[in-house]
N, C-alpha and C positions, 0 to 999 in steps of 0.2 A: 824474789817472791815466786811460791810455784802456787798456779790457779789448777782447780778441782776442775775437772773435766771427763766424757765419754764418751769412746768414738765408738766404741761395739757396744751397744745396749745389753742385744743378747750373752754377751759373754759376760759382762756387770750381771746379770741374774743367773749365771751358773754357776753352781754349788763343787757339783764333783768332781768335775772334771779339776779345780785348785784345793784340791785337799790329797794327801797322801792318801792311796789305799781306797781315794773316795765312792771308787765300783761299789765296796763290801755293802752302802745303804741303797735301800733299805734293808736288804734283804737280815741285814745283821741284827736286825728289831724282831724277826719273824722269832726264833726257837726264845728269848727269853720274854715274848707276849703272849706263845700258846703257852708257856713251862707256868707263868703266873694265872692267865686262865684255869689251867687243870687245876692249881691250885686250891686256887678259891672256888672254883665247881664242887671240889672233893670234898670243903670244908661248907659246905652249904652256901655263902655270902658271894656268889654271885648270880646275874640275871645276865642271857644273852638274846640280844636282834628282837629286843622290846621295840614295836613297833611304834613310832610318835605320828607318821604319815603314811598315804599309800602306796607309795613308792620303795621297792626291796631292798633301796638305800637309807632309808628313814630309819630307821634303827640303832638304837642306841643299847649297849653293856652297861653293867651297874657292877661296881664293887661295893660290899658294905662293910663296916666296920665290928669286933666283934662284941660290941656293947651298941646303945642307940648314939646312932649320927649325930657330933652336935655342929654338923651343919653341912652343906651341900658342894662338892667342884665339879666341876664340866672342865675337860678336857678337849681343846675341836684341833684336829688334827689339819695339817698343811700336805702337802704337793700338787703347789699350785694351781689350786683349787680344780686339778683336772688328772688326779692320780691315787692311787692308794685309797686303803678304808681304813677303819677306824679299828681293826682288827694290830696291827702292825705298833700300834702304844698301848696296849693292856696292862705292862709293867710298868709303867710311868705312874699308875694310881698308887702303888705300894706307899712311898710315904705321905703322901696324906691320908689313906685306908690308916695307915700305922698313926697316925695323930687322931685317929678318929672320926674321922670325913668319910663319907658316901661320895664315892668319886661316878662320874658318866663320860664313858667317853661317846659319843652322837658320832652316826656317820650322814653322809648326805648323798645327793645327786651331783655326780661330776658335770663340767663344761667337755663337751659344745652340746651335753643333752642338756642342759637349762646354763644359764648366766648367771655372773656372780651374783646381781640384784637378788635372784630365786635363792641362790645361796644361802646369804644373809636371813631372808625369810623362812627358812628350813630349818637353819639354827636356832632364830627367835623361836620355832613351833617347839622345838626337842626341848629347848630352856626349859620354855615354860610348859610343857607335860613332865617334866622331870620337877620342877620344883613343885607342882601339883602331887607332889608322894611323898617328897620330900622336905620335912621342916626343917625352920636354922636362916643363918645366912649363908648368901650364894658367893662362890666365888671361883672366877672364870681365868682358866689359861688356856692360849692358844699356840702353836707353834707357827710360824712362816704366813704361809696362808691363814692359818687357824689363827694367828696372830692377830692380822685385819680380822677375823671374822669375831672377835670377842671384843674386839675393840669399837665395832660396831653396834654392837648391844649395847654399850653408855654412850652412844651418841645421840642427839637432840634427835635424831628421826629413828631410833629404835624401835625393830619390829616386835620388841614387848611389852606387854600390857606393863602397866603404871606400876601396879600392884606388886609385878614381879620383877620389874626395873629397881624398885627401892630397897628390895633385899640384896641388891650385892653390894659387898663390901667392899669388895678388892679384883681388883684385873690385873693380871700380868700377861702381854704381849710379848712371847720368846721369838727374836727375829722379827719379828712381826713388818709385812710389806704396808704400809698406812697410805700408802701416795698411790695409785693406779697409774697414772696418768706418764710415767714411765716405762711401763708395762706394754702402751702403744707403741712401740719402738723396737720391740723385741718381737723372735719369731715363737715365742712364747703367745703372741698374740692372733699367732692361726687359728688358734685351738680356743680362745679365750674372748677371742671379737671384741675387745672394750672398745666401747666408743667414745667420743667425745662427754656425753648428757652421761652414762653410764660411770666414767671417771668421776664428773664432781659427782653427781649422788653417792656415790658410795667410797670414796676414799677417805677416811677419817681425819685426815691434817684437812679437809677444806669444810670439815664440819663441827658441829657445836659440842662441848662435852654436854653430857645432861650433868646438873646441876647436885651435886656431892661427890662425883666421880673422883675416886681413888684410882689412878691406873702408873705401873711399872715397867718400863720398858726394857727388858734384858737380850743380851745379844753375845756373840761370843767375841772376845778378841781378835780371834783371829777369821774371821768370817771375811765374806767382800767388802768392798768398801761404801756400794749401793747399802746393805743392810746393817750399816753399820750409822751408815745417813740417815736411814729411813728410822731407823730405833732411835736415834735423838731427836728427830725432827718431831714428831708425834709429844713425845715430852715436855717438849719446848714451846710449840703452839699451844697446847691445852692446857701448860701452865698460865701463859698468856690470856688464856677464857677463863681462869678461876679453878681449874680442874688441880688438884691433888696430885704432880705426877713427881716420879724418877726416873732417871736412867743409868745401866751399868754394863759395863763390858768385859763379860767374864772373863780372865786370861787362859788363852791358850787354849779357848775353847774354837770349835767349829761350827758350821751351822747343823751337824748332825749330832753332834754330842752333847752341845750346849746343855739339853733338855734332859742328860742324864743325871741330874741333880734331884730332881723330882721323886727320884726310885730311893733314896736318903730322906726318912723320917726330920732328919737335924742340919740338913742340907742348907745354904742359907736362898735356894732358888725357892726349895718348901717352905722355907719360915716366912719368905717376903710373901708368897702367894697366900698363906693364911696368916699371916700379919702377924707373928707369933716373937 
């Protein structure tokens, strides 16, 4: 019988250093997120660093579709909730733009200038100014970080209003971290401070679904074996509270590429996220 176990936490949540080649991200997202930007600047359908907060991080892009929306995705981007902006996935909207969806990707305020908790509530602010433009139904995908952080918004303590909680239809968490409270173990946690009280409030496996929650857990094959737990665990508990969930394990995917499915109108990563 061989039992699950980790001696290095830190090295359980490191991505690149176990993937071939794995330096190239992000930087490998930069030239084909500005090349779809120009794009859609040139052709009129998109908006940039639409401001939802007062913070220079608050700002969310809009791609729109070339007929009227028939209905809304938010995209919230991961590194570890203390990296990157929301500049580095612009091409990720392409296939759902292409199925007809008003895509947003929100950017936020990194850690250690605010904590996850502010996080989460940054994102419920972009949700809901974005769904204020936008009619239709909503529906949220996350990567890594961004994973937790969409995954949050159908939880029982959701920081959005009612109103615009009942418009989403469909979640899909890519990679998605749901647990914190491993996160305390790793030197990922200099920079990030979770605490004790900070872990259960906001980790989604120790919280409620809200009540219709459709949520999809996707992860790649070949990823660590941490996000590979974390992506079933969430599924499994929330189907346990009543919640509507899957989960699946791309093959052969990694945790950087996993999310290139999305940029395929016919993809089956785009068809789960708009239920199609």
């Amino acid at each position: 019988m061989i039992y699950y176990s980790v001696s290095d936490w830190s090295d359980a949540y490191s991505n690149a250093t176990h993937i071939a080649g794995g330096s190239r991200w992000p930087e490998a997202w930069v030239q084909p997120a500005a090349a779809y930007r120009d794009r859609m600047a040139a052709e009129g359908r998109a908006e940039f660093g639409v401001a939802y907060g007062d913070h220079q991080r608050m700002r969310y892009d809009l791609f729109r579709p070339r007929s009227t929306a028939r209905g809304l995705v938010v995209f919230v981007h991961g590194g570890y909730w203390m990296s990157l902006d929301n500049s580095y996935w612009s091409h990720l909207a392409e296939g759902c733009v292409q199925n007809g969806y008003a895509v947003a990707v929100p950017g936020y305020v990194l850690c250690p200038e605010v904590r996850i908790s502010q996080i989460v509530r940054q994102i419920g602010a972009a949700i809901t100014a974005i769904a204020g433009r936008e009619q239709g139904p909503i529906h949220l995908v996350g990567h890594s970080a961004g994973g937790h952080l969409v995954s949050r918004m159908i939880s029982h303590t959701t920081p959005l209003p009612d109103d615009v909680a009942r418009r989403i239809s469909n979640v899909v968490s890519v990679s998605g971290v749901h647990d914190l409270r491993p996160l305390r173990r790793t030197a990922l946690n200099d920079t990030l401070s979770i605490d004790h009280e900070e872990a259960q409030t906001e980790s989604p496996v120790l919280l409620e679904p809200r009540p219709g929650t459709r949520l999809f857990c996707w992860v790649g094959g070949n990823e660590r074996a941490e996000f590979r737990r974390q992506n079933a665990l969430l599924a499994n508990i929330w189907a346990g509270l009543g919640a509507e969930t899957a989960s699946f394990e791309d093959p052969n995917k990694h945790h950087f590429d996993v999310v290139d499915g999305l940029i395929d109108p016919k993809h089956p990563l785009t068809r789960t996220l708009l239920d199609v």
